[in-house]
C-alpha positions in Angstrom: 24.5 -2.6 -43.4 28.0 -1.2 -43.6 29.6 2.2 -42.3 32.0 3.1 -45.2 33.1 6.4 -43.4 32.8 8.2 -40.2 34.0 11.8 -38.9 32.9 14.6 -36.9 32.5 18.4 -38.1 31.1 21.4 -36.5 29.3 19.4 -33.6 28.4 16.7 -36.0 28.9 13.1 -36.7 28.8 12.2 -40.6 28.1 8.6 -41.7 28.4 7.3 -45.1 25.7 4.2 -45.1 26.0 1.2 -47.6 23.0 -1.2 -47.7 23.2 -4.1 -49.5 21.4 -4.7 -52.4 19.8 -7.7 -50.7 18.3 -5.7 -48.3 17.0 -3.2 -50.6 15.4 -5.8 -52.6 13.3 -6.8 -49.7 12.5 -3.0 -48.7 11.2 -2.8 -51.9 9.1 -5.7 -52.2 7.9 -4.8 -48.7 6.7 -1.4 -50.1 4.8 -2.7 -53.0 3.3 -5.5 -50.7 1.7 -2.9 -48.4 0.7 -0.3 -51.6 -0.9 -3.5 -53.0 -2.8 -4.0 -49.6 -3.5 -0.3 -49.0 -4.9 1.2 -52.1 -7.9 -0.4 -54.0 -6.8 -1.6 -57.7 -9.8 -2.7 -59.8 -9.9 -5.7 -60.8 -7.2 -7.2 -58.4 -7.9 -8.5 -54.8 -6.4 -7.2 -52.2 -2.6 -7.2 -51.7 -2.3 -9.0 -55.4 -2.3 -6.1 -57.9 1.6 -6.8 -59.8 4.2 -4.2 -59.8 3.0 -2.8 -63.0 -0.3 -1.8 -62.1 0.4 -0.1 -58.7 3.7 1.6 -60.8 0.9 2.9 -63.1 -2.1 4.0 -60.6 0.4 5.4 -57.9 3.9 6.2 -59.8 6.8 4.4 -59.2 8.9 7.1 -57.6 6.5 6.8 -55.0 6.4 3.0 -54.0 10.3 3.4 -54.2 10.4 6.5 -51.9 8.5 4.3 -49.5 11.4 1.8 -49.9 13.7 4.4 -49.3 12.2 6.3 -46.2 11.3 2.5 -45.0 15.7 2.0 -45.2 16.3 5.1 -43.3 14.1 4.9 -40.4 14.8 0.8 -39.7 18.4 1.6 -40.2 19.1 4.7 -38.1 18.7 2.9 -34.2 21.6 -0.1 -35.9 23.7 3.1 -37.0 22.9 4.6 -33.7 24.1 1.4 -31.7 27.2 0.8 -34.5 28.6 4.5 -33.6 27.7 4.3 -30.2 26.2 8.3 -30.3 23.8 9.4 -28.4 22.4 12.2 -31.0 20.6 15.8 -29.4 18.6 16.3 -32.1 17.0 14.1 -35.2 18.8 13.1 -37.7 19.9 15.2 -40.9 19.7 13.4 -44.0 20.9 14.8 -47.8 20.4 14.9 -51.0 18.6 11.3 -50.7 18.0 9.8 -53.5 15.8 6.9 -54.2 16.4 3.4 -53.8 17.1 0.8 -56.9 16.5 -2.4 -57.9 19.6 -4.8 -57.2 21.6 -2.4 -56.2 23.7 -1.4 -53.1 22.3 1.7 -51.4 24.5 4.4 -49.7 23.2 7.2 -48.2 25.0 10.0 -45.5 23.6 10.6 -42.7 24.3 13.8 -40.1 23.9 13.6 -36.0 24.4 16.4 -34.1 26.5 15.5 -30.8 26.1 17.0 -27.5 29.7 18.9 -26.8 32.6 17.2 -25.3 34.2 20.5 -23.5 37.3 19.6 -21.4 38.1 20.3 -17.8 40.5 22.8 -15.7 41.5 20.0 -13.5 41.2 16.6 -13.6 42.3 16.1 -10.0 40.0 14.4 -7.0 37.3 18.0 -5.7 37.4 18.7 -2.3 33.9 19.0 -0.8 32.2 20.0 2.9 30.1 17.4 4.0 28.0 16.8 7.6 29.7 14.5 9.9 28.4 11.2 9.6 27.8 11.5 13.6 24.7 13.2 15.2 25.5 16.3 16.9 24.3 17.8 19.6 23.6 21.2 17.4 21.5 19.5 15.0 19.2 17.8 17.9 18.9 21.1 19.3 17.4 22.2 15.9 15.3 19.2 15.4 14.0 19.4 19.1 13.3 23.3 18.1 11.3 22.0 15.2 9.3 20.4 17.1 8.4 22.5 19.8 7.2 24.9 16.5 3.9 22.5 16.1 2.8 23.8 19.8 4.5 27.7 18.8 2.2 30.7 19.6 1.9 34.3 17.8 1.8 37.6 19.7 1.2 40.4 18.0 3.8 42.9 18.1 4.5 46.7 17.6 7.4 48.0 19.4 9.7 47.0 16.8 10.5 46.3 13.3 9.8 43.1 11.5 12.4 40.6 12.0 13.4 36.9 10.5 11.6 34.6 12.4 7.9 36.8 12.4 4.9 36.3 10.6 3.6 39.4 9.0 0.2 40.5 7.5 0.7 43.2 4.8 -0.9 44.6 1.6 1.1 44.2 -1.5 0.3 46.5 -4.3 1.4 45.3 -7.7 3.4 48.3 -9.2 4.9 45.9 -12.3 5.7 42.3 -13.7 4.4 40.8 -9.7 0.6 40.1 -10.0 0.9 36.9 -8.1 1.8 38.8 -4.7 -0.8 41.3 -4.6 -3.3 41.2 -2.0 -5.0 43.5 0.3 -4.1 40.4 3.4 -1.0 38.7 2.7 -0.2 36.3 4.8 4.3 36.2 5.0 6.2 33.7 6.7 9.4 35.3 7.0 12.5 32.9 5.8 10.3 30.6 4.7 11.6 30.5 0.8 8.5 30.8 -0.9 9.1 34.2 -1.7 11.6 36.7 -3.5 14.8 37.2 -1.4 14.6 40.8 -1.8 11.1 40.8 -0.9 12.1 39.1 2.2 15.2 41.9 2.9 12.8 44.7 2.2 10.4 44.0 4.8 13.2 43.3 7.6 13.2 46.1 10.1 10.0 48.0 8.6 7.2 48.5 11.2 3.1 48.1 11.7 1.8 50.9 9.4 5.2 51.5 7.2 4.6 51.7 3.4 7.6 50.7 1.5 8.5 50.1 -2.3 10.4 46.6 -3.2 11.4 45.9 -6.1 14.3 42.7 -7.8 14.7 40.8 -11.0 14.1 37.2 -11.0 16.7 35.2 -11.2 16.0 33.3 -14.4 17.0 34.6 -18.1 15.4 37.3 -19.9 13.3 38.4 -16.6 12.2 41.7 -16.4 12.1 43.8 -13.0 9.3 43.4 -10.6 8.3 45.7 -7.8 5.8 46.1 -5.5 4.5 48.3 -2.9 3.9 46.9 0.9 2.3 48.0 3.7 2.9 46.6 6.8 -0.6 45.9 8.4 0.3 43.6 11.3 3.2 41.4 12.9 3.3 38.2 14.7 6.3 37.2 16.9 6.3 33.1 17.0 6.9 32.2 20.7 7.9 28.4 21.5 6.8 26.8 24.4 9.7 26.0 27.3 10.7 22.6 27.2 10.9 21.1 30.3 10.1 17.2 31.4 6.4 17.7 31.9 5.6 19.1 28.6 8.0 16.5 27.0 6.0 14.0 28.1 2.5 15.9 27.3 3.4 17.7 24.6 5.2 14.7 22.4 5.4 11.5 24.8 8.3 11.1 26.1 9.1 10.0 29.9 11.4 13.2 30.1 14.1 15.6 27.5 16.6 13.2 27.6 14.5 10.3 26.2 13.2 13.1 23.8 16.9 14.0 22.5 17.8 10.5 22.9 15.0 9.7 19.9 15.4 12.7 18.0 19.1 11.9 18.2 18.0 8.0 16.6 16.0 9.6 14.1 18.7 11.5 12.9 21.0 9.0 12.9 18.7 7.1 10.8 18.5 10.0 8.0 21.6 10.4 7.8 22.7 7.2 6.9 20.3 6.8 4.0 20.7 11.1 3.3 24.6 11.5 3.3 25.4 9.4 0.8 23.3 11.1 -1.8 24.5 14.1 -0.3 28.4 13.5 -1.3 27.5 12.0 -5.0 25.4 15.4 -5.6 28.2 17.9 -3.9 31.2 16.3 -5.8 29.7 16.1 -9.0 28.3 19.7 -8.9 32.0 21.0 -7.7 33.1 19.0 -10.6 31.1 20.4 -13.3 32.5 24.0 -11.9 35.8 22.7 -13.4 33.5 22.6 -17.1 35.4 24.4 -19.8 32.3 25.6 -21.6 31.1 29.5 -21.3 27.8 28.7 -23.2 25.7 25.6 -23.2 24.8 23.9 -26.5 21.5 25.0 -27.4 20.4 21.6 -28.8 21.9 19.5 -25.8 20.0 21.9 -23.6 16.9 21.5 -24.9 17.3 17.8 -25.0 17.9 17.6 -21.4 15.2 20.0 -20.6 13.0 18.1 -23.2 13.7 14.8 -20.8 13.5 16.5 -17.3 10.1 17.8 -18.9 9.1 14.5 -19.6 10.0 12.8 -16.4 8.7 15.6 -14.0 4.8 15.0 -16.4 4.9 11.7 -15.5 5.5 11.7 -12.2 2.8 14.1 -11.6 0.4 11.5 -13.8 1.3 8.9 -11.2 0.8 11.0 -8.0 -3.0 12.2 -9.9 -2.6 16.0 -10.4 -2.1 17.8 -13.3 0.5 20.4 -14.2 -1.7 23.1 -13.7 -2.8 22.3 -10.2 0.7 21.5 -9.3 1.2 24.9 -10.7 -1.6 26.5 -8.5 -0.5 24.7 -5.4 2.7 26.2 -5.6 2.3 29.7 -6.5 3.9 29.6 -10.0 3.5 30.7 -13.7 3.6 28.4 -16.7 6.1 30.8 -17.7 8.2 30.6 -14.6 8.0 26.6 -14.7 9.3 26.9 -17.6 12.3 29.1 -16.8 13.1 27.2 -13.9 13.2 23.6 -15.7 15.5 25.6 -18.2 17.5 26.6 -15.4 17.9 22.8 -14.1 18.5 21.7 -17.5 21.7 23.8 -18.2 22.8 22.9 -14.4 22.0 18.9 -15.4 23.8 19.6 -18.8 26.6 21.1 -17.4 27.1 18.2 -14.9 26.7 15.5 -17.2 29.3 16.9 -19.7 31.7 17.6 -16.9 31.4 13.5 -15.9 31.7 12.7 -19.7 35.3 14.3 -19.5 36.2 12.9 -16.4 35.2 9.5 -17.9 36.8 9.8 -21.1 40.1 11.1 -19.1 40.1 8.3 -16.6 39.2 6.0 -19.9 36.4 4.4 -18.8 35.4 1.5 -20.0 31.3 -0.5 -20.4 31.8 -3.8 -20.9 29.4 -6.4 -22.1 28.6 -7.7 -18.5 28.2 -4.0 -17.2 25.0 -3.7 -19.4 23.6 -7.2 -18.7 23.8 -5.9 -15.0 22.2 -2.6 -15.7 19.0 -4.4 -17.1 19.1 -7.4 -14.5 19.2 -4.5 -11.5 16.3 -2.5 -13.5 13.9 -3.8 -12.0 11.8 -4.4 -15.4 10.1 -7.5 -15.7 11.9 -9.2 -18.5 15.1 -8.0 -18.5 16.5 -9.7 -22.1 13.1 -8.4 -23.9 14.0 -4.7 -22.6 17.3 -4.9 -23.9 16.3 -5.9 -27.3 14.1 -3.5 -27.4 16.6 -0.6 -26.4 18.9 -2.1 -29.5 15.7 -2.1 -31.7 14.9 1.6 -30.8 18.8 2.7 -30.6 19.3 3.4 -27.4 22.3 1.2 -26.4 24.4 4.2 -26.6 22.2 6.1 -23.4 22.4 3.3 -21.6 26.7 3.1 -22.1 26.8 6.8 -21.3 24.6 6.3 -18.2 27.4 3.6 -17.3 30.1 5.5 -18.4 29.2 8.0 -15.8 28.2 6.1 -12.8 31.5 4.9 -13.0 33.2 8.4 -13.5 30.6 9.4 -10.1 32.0 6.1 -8.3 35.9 7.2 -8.8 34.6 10.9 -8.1 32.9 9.7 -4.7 36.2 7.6 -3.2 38.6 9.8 -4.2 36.9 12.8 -3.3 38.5 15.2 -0.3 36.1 15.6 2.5 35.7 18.0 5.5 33.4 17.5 8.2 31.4 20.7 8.8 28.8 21.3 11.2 26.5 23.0 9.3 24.2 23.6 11.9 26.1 24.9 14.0 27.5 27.2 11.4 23.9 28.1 10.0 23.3 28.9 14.0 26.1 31.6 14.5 
């Protein structure tokens, strides 16, 4: 197999393909060997009906298409690898013709590309991050956590509802919000499960107040929703006082300071294995904000959200449940899954283009030993059979790419510019 030519247009990379004649020879034979094996030809035992008979019971045009079809699809992964393209889409092929005896075959071939947008700035991002040391802010907030598994609800009516409360309420669906009616709905103020302008409407409204909320999800091509709410009861969560005695029967400890002293350890603990993450995630998503691309590619898009759709499936498999009980358990449409994985695609998309420029300004290169290590640390079991196995099925490029931008995250993480916030604290005032 040779690549006479190679260029991109419009998005897309096109490949003139030259097979030798050899090689079409064999495809050929191959194609009448399995006609001859797969179709019944009187008077001929399997597999040993001759050229001429199959040509005259089936057509040659179609033994030779089989050829040809048989060429393209064994070829594309090597022209795959040989570019080094990782395509968003299938392959375009025209104006094919069929394959010859003894003769060379070229063929062009079409792969659409994922875009390769530039950024503003090339320069190291400057991110917040939590100090790597424990503070005494966020034991006080772990220590309040605590005391909430022995908190206690008094009702209330005196005032309006307010962040912390739990309130009972019936929710009339007026439009587009079928999932939050109920006559006895059951809100945990701040908790995130709900609308943020559901949450802001019912701040400040009192026992017996009927009020009309309404927002637009924040996901594309969402229509308004609104309900109406009345306010039927309200719970004010009261924590216990922590003092030494109920430190020691409430969560055995000897006293508050050996209870801060282990909340402090725990934390500690977290953070080391948490923070890390923490800094690769913040300075790659302040560096796809640098992303010179208004729109996202439609086809790249729906690749990524193809894959996170795949991998999300599977994990679910693993863990026993199905989509739609994981749906169920957390309150949410088909329809709004879907929005929402759409919404993490264009965010992954947008990420991994920004760390493809980065790379490809920084020059970045995968070297033969790179990829030998990124099978040997993959923890499969045979490490040389899954690596022919990714050239057989073309997916060397991928696992470049996935190189190519660890290694643009790596230079992103060292040279990024940090500043120690105590978020906290901050989240506190």
């Amino acid at each position: 197999m040779n690549i006479t030519q190679s260029e991109v247009q419009d998005g897309k990379l096109i490949a003139t393909v030259t097979i030798p004649a050899a090689d079409v020879d064999a495809a050929i034979k191959k194609a009448y060997k399995d006609a001859a094996h797969k179709y019944r030809f009187p008077g001929f035992r399997p597999g040993r009906a001759p050229r001429a008979v199959i040509d005259n019971m089936l057509g040659r045009e179609a033994t030779l298409a089989d050829a040809t079809n048989r060429i393209l699809g064994e070829t594309e992964p090597a022209v795959i690898n040989e570019l080094d393209i990782v395509p968003v889409k299938d392959a375009d092929y025209e104006g094919i013709e069929l394959v010859k005896d003894h003769e060379d075959y070229s063929y062009v071939v079409k792969f659409p590309l994922r875009p390769a947008p530039a950024l503003s700035s090339y320069e190291p991002v400057a991110i917040e991050m939590p100090p790597a040391e424990v503070t005494e802010s966020e034991i006080d907030a772990q220590v309040e956590m605590l005391l909430g598994y022995h908190a206690t609800f008094e009702d209330v009516e005196d005032r309006g509802v307010e962040s912390s409360d739990f309130v009972t309420a019936k929710v009339e669906n007026i439009k587009n919000a079928e999932a939050l009616a109920g006559d006895s709905r059951m809100i945990a103020m701040g908790s995130g499960s709900l609308p943020t302008a559901f949450d802001e409407g019912l701040m400040g409204m009192k026992v017996g107040e009927t009020k009309e909320i309404s927002w637009t999800p924040e996901t594309e091509g969402a229509e308004e929703a609104a309900v109406s709410v009345t306010v039927n009861g309200i719970k004010a969560r009261k924590l216990p006082e922590l003092t030494d005695e109920f430190a020691k029967t409430g969560f055995g400890f000897d006293n508050i300071a050996a209870m801060r002293d282990a909340v402090k350890e725990e934390l500690a603990a977290d953070k080391e294995s948490r923070l890390p993450q923490l800094k690769e995630n913040r300075c790659v998503a302040k560096l796809a904000e640098r992303l010179e691309l208004d729109e996202m590619d439609a086809d790249y898009e729906q690749s990524v959200f193809s894959e996170l759709g795949q991998n999300f499936l599977q994990s679910l498999a693993a863990r026993g449940m199905s989509l739609d009980a994981w749906l169920q358990a957390n309150g949410m449409t088909g329809d709004q899954f879907i929005a929402d994985l759409h919404h993490q695609a264009d965010d992954v998309a947008r990420e991994s283009l920004a760390l493809d420029a980065l790379a490809r300004e920084l020059k970045v290169e995968v070297t033969d030993e790179d990829v030998n290590h990124e099978f040997e640390t993959a923890g499969v079991e045979d490490a040389e059979a899954t690596r022919e196995r990714f050239i057989a099925e073309g997916r060397m490029p991928a696992v470049r790419d996935s190189i190519r931008r660890s290694k643009a995250v790596d230079w992103l993480v060292e040279n990024a510019q940090v500043t120690e916030v105590d978020e906290t604290a901050k989240d506190a005032e």
